[in-house]
N, C-alpha and C positions, 0 to 999 in steps of 0.2 A: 145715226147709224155708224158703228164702229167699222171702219177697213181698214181689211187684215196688212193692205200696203205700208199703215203709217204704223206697224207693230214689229215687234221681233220673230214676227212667224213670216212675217212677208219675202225676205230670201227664200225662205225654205216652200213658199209656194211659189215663189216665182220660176224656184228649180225642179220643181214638178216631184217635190219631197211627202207633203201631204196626202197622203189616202186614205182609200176605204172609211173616211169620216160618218160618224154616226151623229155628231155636230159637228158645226165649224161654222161663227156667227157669233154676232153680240151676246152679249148676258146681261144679265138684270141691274148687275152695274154701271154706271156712269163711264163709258171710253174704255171698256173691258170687252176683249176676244176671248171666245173660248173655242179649243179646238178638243174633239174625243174622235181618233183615228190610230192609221198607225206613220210613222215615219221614216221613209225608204232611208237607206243608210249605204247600201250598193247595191246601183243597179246594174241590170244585163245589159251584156251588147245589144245593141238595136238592130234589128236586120229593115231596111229601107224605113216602111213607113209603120212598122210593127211596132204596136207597144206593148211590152213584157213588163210580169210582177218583178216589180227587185229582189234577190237574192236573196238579201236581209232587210226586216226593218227595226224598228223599235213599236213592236203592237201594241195596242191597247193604250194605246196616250191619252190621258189626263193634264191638261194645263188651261191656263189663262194668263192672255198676256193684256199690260195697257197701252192704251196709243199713245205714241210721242216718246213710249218708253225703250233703250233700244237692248234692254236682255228681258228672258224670261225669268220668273221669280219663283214658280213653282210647274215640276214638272214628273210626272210617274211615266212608267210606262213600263212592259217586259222584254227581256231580251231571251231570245232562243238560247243562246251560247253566252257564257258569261265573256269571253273574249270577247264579242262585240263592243263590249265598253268602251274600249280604246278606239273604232268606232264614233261612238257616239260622240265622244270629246272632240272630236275631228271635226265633222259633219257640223255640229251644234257651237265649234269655237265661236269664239264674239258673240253668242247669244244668250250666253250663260255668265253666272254671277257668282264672285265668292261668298257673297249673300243669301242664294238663293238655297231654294230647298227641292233634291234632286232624289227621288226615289227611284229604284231598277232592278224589277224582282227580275231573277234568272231564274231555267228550267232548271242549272246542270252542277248546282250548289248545293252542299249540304243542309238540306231540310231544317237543321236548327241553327244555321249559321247566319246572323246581324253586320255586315260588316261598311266599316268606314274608308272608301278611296278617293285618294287625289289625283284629280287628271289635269294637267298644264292651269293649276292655282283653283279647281272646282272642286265639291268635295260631293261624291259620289254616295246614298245612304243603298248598299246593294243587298235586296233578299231575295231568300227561297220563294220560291209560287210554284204548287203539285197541284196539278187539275183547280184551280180555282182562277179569276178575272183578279186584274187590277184592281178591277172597280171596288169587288168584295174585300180584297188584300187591305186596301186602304182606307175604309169605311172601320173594318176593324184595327187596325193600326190610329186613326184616329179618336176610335171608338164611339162614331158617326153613329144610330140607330137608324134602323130604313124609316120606322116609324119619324124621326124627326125631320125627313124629309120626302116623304109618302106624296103631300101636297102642293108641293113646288114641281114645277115645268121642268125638262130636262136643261136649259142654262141655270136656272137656278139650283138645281143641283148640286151642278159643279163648281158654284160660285160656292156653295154651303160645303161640301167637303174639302176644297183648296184652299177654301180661308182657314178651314180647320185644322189645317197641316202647317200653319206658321208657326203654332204654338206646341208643333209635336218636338221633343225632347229625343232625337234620334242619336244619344253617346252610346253607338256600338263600337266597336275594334275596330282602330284605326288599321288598316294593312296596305301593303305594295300593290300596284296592279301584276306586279310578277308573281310576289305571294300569289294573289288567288289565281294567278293561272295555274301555280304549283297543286293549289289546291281541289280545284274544279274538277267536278268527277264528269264523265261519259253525258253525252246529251240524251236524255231518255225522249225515245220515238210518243210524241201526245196521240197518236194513233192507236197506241198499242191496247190493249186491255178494252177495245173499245167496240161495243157490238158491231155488228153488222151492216 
């Protein structure tokens, strides 16, 4: 049995960074964690013994890390605001890899916009996501079929689409993280338009 201690997720549970996990546990692989939640980025003040949602997270995470290993090698997830990036490099330094392969769809980006950012030596692949999940984003982005994975357990899943993301060929625009601040339109309300 994999723990999460001896992995590169283990800071960020011990900081009480992991939530709302839909997994979080071994996979089918040998010494491999997977985690599908979201990951606090900043939290609220605490009043005594009250625990509050944090502000912001990185929702919808998609990763798998190995033990003994001490970065993550693959990791999706979406951010509200594309600002948070800068964020995420923070929170996630020492965890991450100029190897590794970092997806982060934003609400607040132009719809057709691919782009390539570097945060203190990582290299950021950031897209659009309008009403759709990570999970679907990336499925098509690696061009995963549900069918090819209909009959696997939910770790094997995500062992099946993360492995599939090593071989993805992401040369979008490379740009500044000032660029896209420059660039980043209004954060559209996911509420909105939305029945009842």
């Amino acid at each position: 049995m994999t723990a999460i201690e001896n992995t590169a997720l283990g800071r960020l549970e011990k900081e009480g960074r992991l939530l709302n996990a839909i997994f979080k546990g071994g996979t089918t692989k040998q010494g491999r964690f997977g985690f599908r939640g979201d990951i606090a980025l900043k939290f609220q003040a605490q009043v005594a013994d009250e625990k509050r949602p944090p502000h912001y997270s990185i929702e919808q995470v998609l990763t798998v890390v190995q033990e003994g290993e001490r970065s993550i090698p693959v990791l999706a997830g979406y951010l509200h605001c594309f600002a948070y990036l800068a964020d995420v490099a923070n929170v996630l330094d020492g965890a991450l890899s100029p190897d590794g392969s970092y997806f982060m769809f934003c609400n607040n980006i132009d719809l057709l916009a691919k782009y390539r950012i570097k945060l203190g030596g990582i290299t950021f692949n950031v897209l659009p996501c309008d009403e759709s999940t990570v999970w679907k984003e990336m499925m098509d982005l690696v061009g995963v079929d549900k069918n090819d994975i209909k009959k696997l357990d939910a770790p094997g899943k995500l062992d099946y689409l993360l492995d599939a993301t090593k071989d993805l060929d992401a040369s979008y625009d490379e740009i500044s993280y000032e660029d896209g601040l420059k660039r980043m339109e209004p954060v559209r309300n996911r509420n909105e338009n939305r029945p009842v």
